[in-house]
C-alpha positions, -999 to +999 in steps of 0.1 A: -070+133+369-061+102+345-075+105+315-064+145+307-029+133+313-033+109+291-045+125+259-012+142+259+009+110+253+000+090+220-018+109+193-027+091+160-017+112+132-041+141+121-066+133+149-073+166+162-104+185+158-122+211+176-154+219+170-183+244+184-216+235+166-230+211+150-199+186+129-193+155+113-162+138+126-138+112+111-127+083+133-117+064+102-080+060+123-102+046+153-130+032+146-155+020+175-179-011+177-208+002+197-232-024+203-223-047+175-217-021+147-190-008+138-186+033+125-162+053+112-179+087+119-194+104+149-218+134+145-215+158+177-239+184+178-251+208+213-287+215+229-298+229+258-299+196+272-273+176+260-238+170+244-249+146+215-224+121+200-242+098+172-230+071+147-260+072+122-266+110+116-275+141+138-296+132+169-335+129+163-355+126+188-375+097+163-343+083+152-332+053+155-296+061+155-271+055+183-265+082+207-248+090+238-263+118+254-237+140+280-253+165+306-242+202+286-207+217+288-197+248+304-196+265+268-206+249+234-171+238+224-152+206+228-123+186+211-123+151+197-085+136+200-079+102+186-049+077+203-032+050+204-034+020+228-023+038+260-012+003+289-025+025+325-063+031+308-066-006+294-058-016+326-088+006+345-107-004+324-102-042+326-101-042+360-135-020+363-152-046+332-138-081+340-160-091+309-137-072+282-103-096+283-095-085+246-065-059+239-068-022+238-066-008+199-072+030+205-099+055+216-119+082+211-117+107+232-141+145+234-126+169+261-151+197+278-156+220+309-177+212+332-182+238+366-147+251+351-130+218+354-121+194+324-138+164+316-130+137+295-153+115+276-140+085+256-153+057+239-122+030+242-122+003+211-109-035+223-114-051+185-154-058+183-160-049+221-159-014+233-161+005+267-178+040+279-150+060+299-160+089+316-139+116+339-167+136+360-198+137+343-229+119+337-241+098+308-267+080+291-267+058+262-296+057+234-300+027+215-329+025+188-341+055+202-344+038+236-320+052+268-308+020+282-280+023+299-269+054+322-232+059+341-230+088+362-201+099+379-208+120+409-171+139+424-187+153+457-167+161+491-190+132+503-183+111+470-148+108+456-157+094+426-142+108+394-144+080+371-170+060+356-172+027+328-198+010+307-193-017+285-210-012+250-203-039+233-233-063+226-249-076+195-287-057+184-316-074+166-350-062+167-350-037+193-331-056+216-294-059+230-278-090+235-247-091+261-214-112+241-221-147+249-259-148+251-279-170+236-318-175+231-333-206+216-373-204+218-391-232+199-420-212+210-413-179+187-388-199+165-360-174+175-325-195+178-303-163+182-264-167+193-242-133+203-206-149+206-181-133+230-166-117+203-199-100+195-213-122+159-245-121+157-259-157+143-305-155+140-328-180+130-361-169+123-393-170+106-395-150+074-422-119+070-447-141+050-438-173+078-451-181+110-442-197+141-458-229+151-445-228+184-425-259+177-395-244+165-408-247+124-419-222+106-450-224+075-462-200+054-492-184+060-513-164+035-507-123+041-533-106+065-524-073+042-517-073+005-482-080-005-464-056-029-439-068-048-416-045-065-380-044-091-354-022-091-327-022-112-290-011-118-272-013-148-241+010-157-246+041-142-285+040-142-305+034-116-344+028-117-365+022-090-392+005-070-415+031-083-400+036-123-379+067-112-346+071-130-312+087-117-278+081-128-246+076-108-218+099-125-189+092-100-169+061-084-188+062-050-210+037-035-240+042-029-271+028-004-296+011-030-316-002-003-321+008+036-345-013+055-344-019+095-311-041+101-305-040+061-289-023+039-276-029+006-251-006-014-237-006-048-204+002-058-197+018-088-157+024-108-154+037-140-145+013-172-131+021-209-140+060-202-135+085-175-170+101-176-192+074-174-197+050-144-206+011-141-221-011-113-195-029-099-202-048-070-228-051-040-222-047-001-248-064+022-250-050+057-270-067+083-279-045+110-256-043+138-237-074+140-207-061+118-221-084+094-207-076+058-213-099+028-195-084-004-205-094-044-174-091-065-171-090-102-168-123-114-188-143-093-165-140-059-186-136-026-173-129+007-178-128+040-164-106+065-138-101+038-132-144+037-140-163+000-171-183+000-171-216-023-205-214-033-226-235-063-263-236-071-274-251-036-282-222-016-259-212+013-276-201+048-252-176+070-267-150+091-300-152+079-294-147+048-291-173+014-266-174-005-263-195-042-244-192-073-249-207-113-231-198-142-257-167-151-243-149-114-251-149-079-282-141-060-295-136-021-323-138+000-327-117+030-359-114+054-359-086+078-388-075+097-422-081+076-395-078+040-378-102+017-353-087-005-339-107-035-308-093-051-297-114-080-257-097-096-244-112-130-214-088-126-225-060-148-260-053-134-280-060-105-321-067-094-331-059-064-369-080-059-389-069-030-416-088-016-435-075+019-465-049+032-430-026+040-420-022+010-431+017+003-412+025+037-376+015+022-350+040+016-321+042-004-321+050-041-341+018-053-369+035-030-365+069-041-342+073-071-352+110-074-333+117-040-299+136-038-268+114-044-251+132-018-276+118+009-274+083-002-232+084-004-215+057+022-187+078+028-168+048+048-178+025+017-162+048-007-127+067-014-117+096-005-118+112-042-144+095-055-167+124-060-142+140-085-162+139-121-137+138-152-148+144-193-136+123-221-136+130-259-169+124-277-162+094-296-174+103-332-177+064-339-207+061-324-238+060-340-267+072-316-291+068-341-284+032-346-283+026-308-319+041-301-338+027-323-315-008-307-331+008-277-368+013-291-368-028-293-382-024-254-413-009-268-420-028-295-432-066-306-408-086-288-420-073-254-454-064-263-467-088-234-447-071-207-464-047-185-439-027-168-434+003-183-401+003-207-396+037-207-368+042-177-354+015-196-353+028-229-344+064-215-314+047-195-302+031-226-303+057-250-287+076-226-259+054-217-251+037-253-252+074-270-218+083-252-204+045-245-189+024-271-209-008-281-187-032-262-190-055-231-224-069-241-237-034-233-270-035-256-283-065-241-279-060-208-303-033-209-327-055-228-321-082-204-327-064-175-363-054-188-370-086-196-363-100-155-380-070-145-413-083-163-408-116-154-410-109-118-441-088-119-460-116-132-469-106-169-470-133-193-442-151-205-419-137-230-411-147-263-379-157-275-365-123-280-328-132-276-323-143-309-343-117-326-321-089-309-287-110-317-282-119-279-267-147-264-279-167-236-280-151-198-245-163-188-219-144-170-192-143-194-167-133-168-180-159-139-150-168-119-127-145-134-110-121-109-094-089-122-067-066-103-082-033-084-077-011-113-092-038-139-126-046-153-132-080-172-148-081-206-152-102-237-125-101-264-151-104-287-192-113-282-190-150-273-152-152-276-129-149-242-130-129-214-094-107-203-089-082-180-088-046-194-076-015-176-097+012-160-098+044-180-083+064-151-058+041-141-047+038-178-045+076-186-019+079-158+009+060-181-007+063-217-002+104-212+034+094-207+031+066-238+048+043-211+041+009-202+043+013-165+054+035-138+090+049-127+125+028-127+126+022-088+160+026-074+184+015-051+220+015-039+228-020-054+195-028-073+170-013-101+135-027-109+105-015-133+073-028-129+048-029-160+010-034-160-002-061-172-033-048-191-015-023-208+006-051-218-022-069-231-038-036-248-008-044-266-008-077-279+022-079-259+027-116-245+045-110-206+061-142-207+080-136-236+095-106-222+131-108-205+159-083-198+192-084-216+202-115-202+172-139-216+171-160-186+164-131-166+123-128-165+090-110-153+076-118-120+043-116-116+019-099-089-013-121-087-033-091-068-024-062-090-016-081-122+020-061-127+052-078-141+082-064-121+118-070-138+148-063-113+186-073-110+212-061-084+248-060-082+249-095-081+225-107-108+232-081-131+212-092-159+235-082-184+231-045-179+251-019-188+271+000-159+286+037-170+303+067-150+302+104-159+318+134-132+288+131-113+266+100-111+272+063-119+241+048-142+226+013-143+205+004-177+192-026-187+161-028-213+132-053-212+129-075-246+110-101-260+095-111-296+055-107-293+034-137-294+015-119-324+037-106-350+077-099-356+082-071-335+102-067-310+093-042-284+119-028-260+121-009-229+149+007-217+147+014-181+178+032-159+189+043-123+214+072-120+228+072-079+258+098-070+291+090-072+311+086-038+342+108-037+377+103-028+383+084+004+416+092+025+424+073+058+453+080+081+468+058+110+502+055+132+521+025+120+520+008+153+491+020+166+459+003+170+434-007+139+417+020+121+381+016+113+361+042+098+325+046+090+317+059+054+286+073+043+280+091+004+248+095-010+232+064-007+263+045-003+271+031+029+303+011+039+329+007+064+374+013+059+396-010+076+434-005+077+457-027+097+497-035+095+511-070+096+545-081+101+541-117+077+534-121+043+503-146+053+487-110+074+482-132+108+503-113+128+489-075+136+514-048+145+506-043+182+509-008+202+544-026+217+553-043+185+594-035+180+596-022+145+638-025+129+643-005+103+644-026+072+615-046+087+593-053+061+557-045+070+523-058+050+499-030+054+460-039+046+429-019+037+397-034+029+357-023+025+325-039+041+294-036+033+302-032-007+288-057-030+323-071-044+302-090-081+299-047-085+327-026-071+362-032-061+386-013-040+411+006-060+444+023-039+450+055-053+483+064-032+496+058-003+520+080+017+538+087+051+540+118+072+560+127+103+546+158+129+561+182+106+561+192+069+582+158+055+563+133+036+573+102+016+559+084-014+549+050-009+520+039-036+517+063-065+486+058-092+479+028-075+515+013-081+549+008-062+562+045-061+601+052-079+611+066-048+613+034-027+622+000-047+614-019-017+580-011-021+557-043-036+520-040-042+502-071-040+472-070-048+449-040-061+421-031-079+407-068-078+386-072-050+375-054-019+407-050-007+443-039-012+476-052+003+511-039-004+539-037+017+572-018+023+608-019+047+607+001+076+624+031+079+623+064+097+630+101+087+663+113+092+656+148+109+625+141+129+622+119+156+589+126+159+559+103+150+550+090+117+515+081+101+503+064+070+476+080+047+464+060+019+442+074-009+412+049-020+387+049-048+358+029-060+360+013-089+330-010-112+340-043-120+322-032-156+356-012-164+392-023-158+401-015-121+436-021-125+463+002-120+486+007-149+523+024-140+529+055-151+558+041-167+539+018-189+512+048-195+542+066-213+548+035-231+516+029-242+506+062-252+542+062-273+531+028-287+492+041-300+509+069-317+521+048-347+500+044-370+514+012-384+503-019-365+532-038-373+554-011-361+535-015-328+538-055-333+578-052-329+589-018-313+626-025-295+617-019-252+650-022-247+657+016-241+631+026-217+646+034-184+627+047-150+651+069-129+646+061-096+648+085-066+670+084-036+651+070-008+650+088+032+682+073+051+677+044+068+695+031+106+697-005+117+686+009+151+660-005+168+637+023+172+624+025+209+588+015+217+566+048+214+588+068+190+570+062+160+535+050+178+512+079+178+485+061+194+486+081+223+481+112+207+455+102+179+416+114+191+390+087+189+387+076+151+349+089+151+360+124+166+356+152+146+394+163+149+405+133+128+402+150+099+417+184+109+448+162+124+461+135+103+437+136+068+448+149+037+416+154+019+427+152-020+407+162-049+399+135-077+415+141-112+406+105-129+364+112-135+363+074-143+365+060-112+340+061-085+349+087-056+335+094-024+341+121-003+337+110+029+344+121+068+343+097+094 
């Protein structure tokens, strides 16, 4: 029993659901290509009969939705599980459907009872291609309303089989399923279709008002039943029909505006300068079950299958459908099944021109604008909080007076020879110009969209209206202009230049905050701020003015999303400023620049506050082996080394068997890695030694030579990452057990002075600032000051046998947890200016 063991291994996240009536599922994580279309949702509901799982909606028996149709469960519940690409199954299932050679993504899979036993039903997604698996059970597939294809798994004593596969992939058009890698090229019916092996669909056929003159060409052919020919029309939120109904769209969903066999067109709509009123912003074209998509961007972009088209005023032929683009926007031509649909989108509206005996059958809201929203949404086409409705202020500069009687021009002289009826149009106006400002060439484009709409239902030409309403030509003023995701293009001024201006719920995010942009982002050795570049321009502010404290230090520039992100690390600082308190350390720098329009200079200070590592103590025998030590701190992460040396130069490492005389002199090293050095050096603290017992002996005191052993020399400290100072051997008089070295280190910004100062010239110092006289200071007598100096431990010219000072053999492994309890003396920081961390290896 395969497949049950499998479920259990690779879930994708969240993709459990059990159900036990009628549900709409999300396979959004794994979505399946069944013959040629792909879909993002299953609905599963139970009969009598069946266990229904469709892609369109809940099974009909008159719809044309795809089905697969189970024999009934044990009980009407079942669970849909979602995974990952799983090796055994894409194995079974290659070698069971030679003709599926592409690589598993995921599947789909429902678990039932059947006779008290589980079954297992999944559909198994290879890219475009897709296969039926099923675990004891039989199945048929319904396509168009059509059952045409039927596995059956029969697990009998007298037949062992428990397992069952059917490819569904394939491409669909008109009724009929076409394997990958068909073709059909009739001269006779003028159908030159192509399904490749990775299931596109490419037809070549007559048109509805076309036929075939069995030669391969097509003519036209006067209409055996009346043709209709019909507008609809979307601009901003309102939507009017084929048949002069009028809805409006008061979200940022999208939305089918047409639904036609194999067709279907949807508009998408995002908000602009407010939060409660919605604009058209592009088009999605469909075609029927290839996985065909053609999108219609703002600004003139069209793609296909998500790839840029170059396109110009020659019309484009791809998938049966035309494609061409001038400077007043971009239109298509589709024929599907006795229809022609003509959408022509300038970017801010759209119109949707139907010619065909079919065209009273179409859904989608240009067929019934009247409808529910909720029954047109494209869920998959549309975010997942795109229903949420927001309110704005009334803006008290409007003048709704003045904008309907702008309105009322529809109705009177200057259309007078227009039949269709203006008064959707001059409802949808009113409407929209009453509670939007008059900006973005908004009071035209309702006037202009009448004016197509009357053209195209054959009434006489119209006048020259433009000028009389004080509108400029039909050109897209924002052709070839592409904006960020959370941008919409508009004029500067009427006629003048196009820029890209931010959404109004984008925008309300950071102008609540009065910021420019989001949140400093933060690391260990770098800080960045990244500001948007509308709001910037809402500004007047000029981006490539703008630089941080150091002037050469600018903006880069996201060409998607239109931010400016300013950054510098530890070692292009920028010129910011680097501070210490007791608890963090604090990076700031501030973003400058004198704007391109007046004398101000704006200014944003941005800053990253990470915790300050604590004291650092590390212990090792004097002859024993290298002491690494792993350090971690808050977000700080770095590595101790300490090693002993017996020449200046540090090439020759004190070995476990290394004879140490006394009065040896012995260079001991400690140094960091994985610290940027252009940020922080390594500052020794102290340094001391320690026998089994209770003694211990001064070495390095305050990060100098300690006055209790004159043969003591530091080297070098509180420059770099590492420390060096060295010292005569010696041993302690009454022990003769072993002795270890602990060394006390600190963290130090180069932003500061990291080097030690003696205690003895501290006391100097601080006797020096207390006059008052700076001439006093100028020629103060040193001669007086003396530093006593302590008697050292007593020192033998013995050689002191191998293994008497080497503790080696008694240390725990340096990562061990008894380190610490053994040989560290953990020491609290007093100096709040340097940077500690405390830190067990």
């Amino acid at each position: 029993m395969l497949l049950p063991l499998l479920l259990a291994l690779l879930h994708l996240a969240g993709a459990q659901q059990t159900f036990g009536s009628a549900s709409q599922l999300d396979i959004s994580t794994c979505p399946i290509t069944f013959y040629g279309k792909t879909y993002r949702r299953v609905y599963v509901n139970f009969t009598s009969e069946n266990f229904l799982v469709c892609f369109g909606g809940f099974f009909s028996p008159n719809s044309a939705d795809d089905c697969l149709l189970a024999t009934p469960p044990d009980s009407q519940h079942a669970k849909l599980e979602l995974f990952r690409r799983i090796p055994i199954l894409e194995t079974l299932i290659h070698s069971s459907l030679p003709s599926i050679r592409s690589s598993m993504d995921c599947f789909t899979g429902f678990s039932l009872q059947h006779g008290g036993q589980p079954t297992s039903l999944a559909l198994v997604s290879f890219g475009r291609r897709s296969a039926l698996y099923l675990y004891t059970t039989a199945v048929g597939t319904v396509v168009s309303g059509t059952r045409v294809k039927t596995v059956k798994v029969t697990n009998t004593p007298g037949n062992k089989q428990i397992r069952g596969y059917l490819d569904t992939s394939g491409c669909f058009y008109s009724g009929v399923i076409y394997k990958p890698g068909s073709q059909v090229n009739s001269p006779e019916t003028c159908l030159f279709l192509n399904c490749s092996e990775d299931v596109g669909l490419q037809v070549s056929a007559c048109g509805p008002l076309e036929r075939c003159q069995g030669n391969g060409s097509c003519i036209e052919v006067p209409p055996q039943t009346p043709i209709q020919r019909s507008t609809c029309s979307v601009v901003g939120p309102a939507v009017l029909d084929f048949h002069g109904g009028l809805n409006f769209v008061e979200d940022r969903c999208s939305y089918a505006l047409l639904s036609a066999p194999d067709l279907q067109i949807v508009a998408t709509f995002q908000e602009r300068r407010r939060k409660d009123v919605s604009f058209l912003d592009g088009l999605i074209l469909q075609m029927g079950r290839s996985d065909v998509r053609i999108n219609l961007d703002p600004g003139g972009r069209v793609r296909l299958n998500n790839l840029t088209m170059v396109l110009n005023s020659s019309a484009q032929r791809v998938y049966g459908v035309e494609i061409s683009k001038d400077q007043t926007g971009v239109t298509v031509q589709v024929s599907r099944s006795n229809l022609t649909a003509t959408a022509f989108f300038n970017g801010d509206s759209v119109q949707l021109h139907l010619a065909g005996p079919a065209v009273p059958s179409v859904g989608g809201l240009c067929g019934n604008a009247s409808v529910s929203l909720g029954e047109l949404r494209v869920p998959e086409l549309s975010s997942t909080s795109c229903e949420t409705r927001y309110s704005d202020a009334v803006d008290t500069s409007i003048n709704c007076t003045t904008m309907s009687e702008h309105c009322d021009l529809l109705k009177g002289a200057l259309f007078s020879s227009c039949t269709t009826d203006p008064e959707p149009y001059i409802t949808a106006c009113r409407d929209v110009l009453c509670k939007y400002p008059d900006l973005d060439g908004l009071r035209c484009q309702f006037l202009e969209v009448y004016a197509r709409a009357c053209s195209q239902s054959n009434s006489a030409a119209l006048q020259d209206w433009r000028s009389k309403a004080e509108c400029s030509p039909p050109v897209a003023p924002c052709q070839d202009r592409t904006c960020g995701p959370n941008e919409f293009c508009s004029e500067t001024r009427p006629g003048g230049q196009t820029r890209c201006l931010c959404r109004a719920l984008f925008a309300s995010k950071y102008l609540g905050r009065n910021t420019l942009g989001g949140s400093a982002v933060c690391r260990q050795n770098s800080a960045s701020l990244t500001l948007v570049g509308c709001l910037l321009e809402d500004k007047g502010i000029n981006y490539t003015r703008l630089h941080l404290n150091d002037p050469a230090c600018r903006g880069h520039v996201d060409e998607q999303t239109h931010t400016v992100t300013f950054s510098f690390n530890s070692s292009s600082s920028c010129g910011a400023e680097v501070w210490t308190n007791s608890s963090h350390v604090i990076y700031k720098n501030t973003i400058r620049g004198q704007d391109g329009s007046s004398d101000v200079t704006n200014h944003v200070d941005f800053s990253c506050a990470q915790p300050r590592p604590g004291v650092q103590t590390v212990a090792f025998s004097v002859r024993g082996s290298t002491v690494v030590q792993l350090a971690t701190s808050g977000s700080w992460n770095y590595s101790l080394t300490l090693k002993a040396f017996t020449d200046a130069e540090r090439s020759q490492a004190v070995q476990p068997s290394t004879e140490l005389p006394l009065d040896q002199r012995i260079w001991v090293e400690l140094r960091t890695n994985g610290l940027e050095e252009t940020a922080v050096v390594m500052v020794m603290d102290s340094c001391w030694a320690t026998d089994n017992g209770t003694s211990r002996y001064e070495l390095i005191r305050d990060g100098c030579a300690s006055p209790t052993d004159q043969t003591v020399q530091v080297e070098r400290n509180g420059q770099s990452d590492s420390s060096v100072f060295s010292f005569k051997m010696f041993g302690f008089s009454e022990s003769s057990g072993d002795v270890f070295l602990h060394c006390r280190l600190q963290l130090c910004f180069r932003q500061k002075s990291c080097s030690p100062v003696s205690p003895a010239h501290k006391r100097l110092t601080a006797a020096l600032l207390s006059k008052t006289n700076a001439a006093e200071l100028r020629n103060a007598d040193h001669s007086g000051l003396n530093v006593d100096l302590l008697p050292s431990p007593s020192r033998t010219r013995e050689v002191i046998p191998s293994g008497t000072i080497d503790g080696s053999a008694d240390l725990p492994d340096v990562f061990g947890s008894d380190l610490h309890d053994h040989f560290w003396d953990m020491l609290k920081k007093e100096d709040s200016e340097d940077l500690n961390t405390d830190v067990t290896p």
